[in-house]
C-alpha positions as CSV (number, residue, x, y, z in Angstrom):
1,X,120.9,20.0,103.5
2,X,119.2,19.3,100.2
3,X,120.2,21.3,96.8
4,X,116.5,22.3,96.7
5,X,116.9,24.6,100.3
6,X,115.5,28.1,100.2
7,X,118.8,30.2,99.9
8,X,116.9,33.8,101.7
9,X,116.3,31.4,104.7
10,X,120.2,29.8,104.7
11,X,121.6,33.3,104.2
12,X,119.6,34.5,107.1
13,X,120.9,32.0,109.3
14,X,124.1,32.4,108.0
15,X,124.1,36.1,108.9
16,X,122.5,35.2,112.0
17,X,125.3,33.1,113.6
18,X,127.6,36.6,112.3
19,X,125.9,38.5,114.5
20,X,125.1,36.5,117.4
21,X,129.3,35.7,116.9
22,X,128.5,31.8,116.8
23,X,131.0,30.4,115.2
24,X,129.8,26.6,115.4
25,X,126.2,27.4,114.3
26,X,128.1,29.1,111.4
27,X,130.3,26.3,110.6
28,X,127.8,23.7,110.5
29,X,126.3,25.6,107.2
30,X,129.7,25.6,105.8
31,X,131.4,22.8,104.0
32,X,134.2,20.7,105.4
33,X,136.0,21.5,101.5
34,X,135.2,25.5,101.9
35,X,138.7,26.4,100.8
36,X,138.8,29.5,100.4
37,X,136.9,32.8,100.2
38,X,138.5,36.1,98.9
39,X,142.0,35.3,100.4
40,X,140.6,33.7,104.1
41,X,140.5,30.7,105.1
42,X,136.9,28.8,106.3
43,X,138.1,29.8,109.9
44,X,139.6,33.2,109.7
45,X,136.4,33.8,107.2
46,X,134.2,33.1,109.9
47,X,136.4,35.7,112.3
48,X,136.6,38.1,109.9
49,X,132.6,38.3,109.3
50,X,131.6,38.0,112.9
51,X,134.0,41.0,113.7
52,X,132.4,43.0,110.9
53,X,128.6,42.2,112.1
54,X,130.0,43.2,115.6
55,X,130.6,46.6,113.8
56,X,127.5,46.8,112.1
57,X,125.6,45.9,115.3
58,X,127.1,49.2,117.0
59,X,125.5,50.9,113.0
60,X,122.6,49.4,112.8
61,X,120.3,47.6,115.0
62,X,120.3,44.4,113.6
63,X,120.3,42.2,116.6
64,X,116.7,43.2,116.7
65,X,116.4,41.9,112.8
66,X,117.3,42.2,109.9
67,X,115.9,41.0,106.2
68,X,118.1,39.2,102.9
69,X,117.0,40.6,99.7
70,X,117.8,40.6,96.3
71,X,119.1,37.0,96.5
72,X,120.2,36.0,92.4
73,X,122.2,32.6,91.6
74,X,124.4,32.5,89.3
75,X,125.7,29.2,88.7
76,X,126.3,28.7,92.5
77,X,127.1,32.2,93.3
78,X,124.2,33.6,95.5
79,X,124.5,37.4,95.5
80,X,122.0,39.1,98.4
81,X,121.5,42.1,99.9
82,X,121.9,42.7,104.0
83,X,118.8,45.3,105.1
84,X,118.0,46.4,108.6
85,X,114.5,46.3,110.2
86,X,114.0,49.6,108.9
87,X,115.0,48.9,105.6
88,X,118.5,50.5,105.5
89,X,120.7,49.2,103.3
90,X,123.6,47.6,105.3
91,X,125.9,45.7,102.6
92,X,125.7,43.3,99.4
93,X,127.5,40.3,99.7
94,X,128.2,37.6,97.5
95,X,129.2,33.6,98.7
96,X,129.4,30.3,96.4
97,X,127.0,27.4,97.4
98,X,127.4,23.6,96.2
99,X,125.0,20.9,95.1
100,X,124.5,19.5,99.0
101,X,123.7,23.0,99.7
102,X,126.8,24.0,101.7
103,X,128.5,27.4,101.7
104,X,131.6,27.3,99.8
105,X,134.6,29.8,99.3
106,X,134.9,31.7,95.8
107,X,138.9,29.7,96.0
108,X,139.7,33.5,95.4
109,X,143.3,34.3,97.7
110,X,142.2,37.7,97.0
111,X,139.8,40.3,98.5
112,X,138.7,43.1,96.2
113,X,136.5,45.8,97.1
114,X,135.2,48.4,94.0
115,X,134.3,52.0,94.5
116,X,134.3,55.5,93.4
117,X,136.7,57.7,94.1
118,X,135.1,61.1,94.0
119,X,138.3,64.0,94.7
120,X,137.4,67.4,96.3
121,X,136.9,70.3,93.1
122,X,137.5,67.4,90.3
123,X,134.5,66.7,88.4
124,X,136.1,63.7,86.5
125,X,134.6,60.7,87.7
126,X,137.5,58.1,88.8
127,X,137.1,54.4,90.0
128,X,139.4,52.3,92.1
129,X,139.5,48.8,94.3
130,X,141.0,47.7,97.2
131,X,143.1,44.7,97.6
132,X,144.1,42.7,100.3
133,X,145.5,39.6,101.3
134,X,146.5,37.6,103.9
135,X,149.6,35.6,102.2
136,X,149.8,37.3,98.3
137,X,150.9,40.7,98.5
138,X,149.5,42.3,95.1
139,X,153.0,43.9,93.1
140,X,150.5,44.7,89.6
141,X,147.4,45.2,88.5
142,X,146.1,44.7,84.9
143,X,142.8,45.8,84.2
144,X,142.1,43.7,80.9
145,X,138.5,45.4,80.1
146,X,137.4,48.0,79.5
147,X,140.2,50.1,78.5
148,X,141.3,52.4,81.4
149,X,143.4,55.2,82.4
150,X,146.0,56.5,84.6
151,X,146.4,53.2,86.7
152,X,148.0,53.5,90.1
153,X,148.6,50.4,92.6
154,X,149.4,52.2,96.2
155,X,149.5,50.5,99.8
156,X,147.2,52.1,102.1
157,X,148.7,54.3,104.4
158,X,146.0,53.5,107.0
159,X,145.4,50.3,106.9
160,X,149.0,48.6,105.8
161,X,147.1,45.2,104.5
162,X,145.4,47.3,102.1
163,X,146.6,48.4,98.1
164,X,144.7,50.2,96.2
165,X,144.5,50.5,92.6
166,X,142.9,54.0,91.1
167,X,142.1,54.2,87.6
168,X,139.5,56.3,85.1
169,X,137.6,55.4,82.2
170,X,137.8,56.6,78.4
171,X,133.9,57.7,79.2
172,X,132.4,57.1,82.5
173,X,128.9,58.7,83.2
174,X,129.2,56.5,86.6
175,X,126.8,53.8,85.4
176,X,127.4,50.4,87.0
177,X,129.8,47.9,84.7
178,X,132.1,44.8,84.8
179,X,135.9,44.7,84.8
180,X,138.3,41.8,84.1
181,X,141.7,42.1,85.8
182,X,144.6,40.1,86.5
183,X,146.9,40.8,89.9
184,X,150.4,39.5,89.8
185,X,151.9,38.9,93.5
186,X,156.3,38.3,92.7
187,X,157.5,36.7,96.1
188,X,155.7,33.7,96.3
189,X,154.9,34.0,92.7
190,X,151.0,34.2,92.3
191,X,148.4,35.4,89.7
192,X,145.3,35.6,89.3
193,X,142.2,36.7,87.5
194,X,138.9,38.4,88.9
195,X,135.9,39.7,87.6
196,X,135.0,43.1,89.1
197,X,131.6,44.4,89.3
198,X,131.0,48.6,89.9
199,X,128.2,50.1,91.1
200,X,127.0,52.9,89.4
201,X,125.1,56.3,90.8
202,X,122.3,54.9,89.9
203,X,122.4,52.2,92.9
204,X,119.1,52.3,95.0
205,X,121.0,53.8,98.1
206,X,123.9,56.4,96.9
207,X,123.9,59.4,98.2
208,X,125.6,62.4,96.9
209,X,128.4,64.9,98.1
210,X,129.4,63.1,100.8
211,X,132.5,64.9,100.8
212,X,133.9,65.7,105.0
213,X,134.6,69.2,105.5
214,X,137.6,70.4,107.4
215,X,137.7,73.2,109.4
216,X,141.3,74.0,110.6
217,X,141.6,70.6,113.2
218,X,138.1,69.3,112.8
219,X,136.6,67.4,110.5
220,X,132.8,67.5,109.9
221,X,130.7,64.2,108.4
222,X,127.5,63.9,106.8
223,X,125.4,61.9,109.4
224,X,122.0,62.6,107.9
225,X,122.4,60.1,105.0
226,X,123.8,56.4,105.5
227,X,126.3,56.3,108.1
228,X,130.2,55.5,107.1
229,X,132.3,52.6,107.0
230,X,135.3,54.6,108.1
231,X,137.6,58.3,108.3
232,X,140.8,58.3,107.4
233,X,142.4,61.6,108.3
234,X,146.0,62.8,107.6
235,X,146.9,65.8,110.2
236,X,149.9,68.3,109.3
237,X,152.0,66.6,112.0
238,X,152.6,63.1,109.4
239,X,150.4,61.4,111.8
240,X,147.8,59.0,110.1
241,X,144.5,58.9,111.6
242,X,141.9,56.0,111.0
243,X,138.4,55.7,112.7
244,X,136.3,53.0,111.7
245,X,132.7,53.2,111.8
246,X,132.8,57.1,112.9
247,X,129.5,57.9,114.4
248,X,130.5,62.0,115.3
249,X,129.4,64.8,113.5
250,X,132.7,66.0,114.2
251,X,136.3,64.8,115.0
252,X,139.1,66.8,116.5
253,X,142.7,66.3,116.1
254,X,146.0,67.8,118.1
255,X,146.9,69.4,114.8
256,X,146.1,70.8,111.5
257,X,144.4,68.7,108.9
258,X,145.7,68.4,105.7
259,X,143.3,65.8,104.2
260,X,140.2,63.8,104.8
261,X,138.7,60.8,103.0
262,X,135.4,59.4,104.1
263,X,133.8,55.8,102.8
264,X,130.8,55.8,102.8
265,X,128.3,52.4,103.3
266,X,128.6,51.7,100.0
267,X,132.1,51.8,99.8
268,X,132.7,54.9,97.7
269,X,135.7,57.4,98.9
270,X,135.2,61.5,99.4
271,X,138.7,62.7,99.4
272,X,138.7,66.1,101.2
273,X,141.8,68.4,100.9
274,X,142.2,71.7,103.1
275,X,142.9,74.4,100.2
């Protein structure tokens, strides 16, 4: 490979190999000094993304094609954008390339996914992002900038490899912005800094009140829009209930439920409560 490739094209058969699950065809395009990218490994990287293009397959039809757009480079971080044949926006993604024109990892030991965090009734507009790691567990988070509010670090009750840090703004009209922060891991001791990039509601494919509606067991989703990265349901029992990629109109449960959150394709949680 030459530094002068045509990044749309590698990306393409980068995302190719994901979703034909070929993991030497994808390996060849990454370097032998990949490190790491957002806490994985070149090899559990490569697991990871071919398991969530075998999702995405059963979403979209992109084993029929799919297009790379919005490709920016930014000092060696190419930034794209994953659409389906019929334009649907699957998922941005972001990977480092070097000089030879190899993928790279960002040497990140962390994963961090922004969103919004829109709450049933509440018209305050609140942000948060997921953490996750396969060796750092996260025990703070500092948000350096911009000044924020009302920080809260949680572990996921549905996914236990998840935390999840919820904060607000001193003014947030949900336009799109940068954070600095800093997560602190005690046992082994680790820290580290990453620079956080929100969406705002002015990104070319967010959709609205996307909030699920529950009706005494059942839980109703929006299927008309994008579809959803996952349901996580609480029921009145305790039981935890977690459905990734839900492609029902409905869901019913054994008992009452007491909560719903949706995410939606861009990543954004509706948190649903039953009043």
């Amino acid at each position: 490979m030459t530094g002068h490739c045509n990044y749309k094209n590698q990306l393409h058969q980068l995302i190719v190999a994901f979703v034909d699950a070929n993991m030497i065809s994808a390996r060849k395009q990454c370097s032998t000094q990949f490190g790491w990218q957002n806490g994985l490994t070149l090899e559990a990287y490569l697991k990871h993304n071919i398991s969530e293009y075998s999702g995405r397959k059963k979403m979209y039809d992109v084993s029929n094609g799919f297009s790379i757009e919005s490709v920016v480079n930014d000092n060696g971080i190419l930034a794209f954008t994953v659409l389906d044949q019929n334009g649907r926006w699957i998922c941005d993604d972001h990977i480092n390339i070097n000089e030879q024109g190899y993928f790279v990892g960002n040497q990140s030991r962390y994963e961090t996914i922004t969103k919004f965090l829109f709450e049933q009734n509440s018209s305050k507009i609140k942000r948060s992002f997921a953490v996750r790691s396969q060796y750092f567990i996260p025990d703070q988070v500092v948000i350096i900038s911009p000044k924020t509010n009302d920080i809260m670090l949680s572990q996921s009750p549905y996914e236990a490899d998840f935390y999840h840090c919820k904060f607000s703004l001193n003014e947030d009209a949900g336009s799109a912005f940068r954070a600095k922060a800093r997560i602190y891991c005690k046992q082994p001791v680790y820290h580290e800094t990453k620079m956080l990039i929100f969406k705002g509601t002015n990104h070319a494919f967010f959709q609205n009140e996307m909030y699920p509606v529950i009706q005494g067991n059942q839980v109703f989703i929006d299927q008309t829009q994008l579809l959803s990265w996952s349901l996580a349901v609480q029921t009145e029992d305790g039981v935890y209930h977690h459905i990734q990629t839900p492609i029902k109109e409905c869901y019913y449960f054994d008992a009452l439920v007491c909560s719903a959150t949706l995410t939606d394709a861009l990543d954004n949680d509706w948190y649903s409560f039953n009043e």
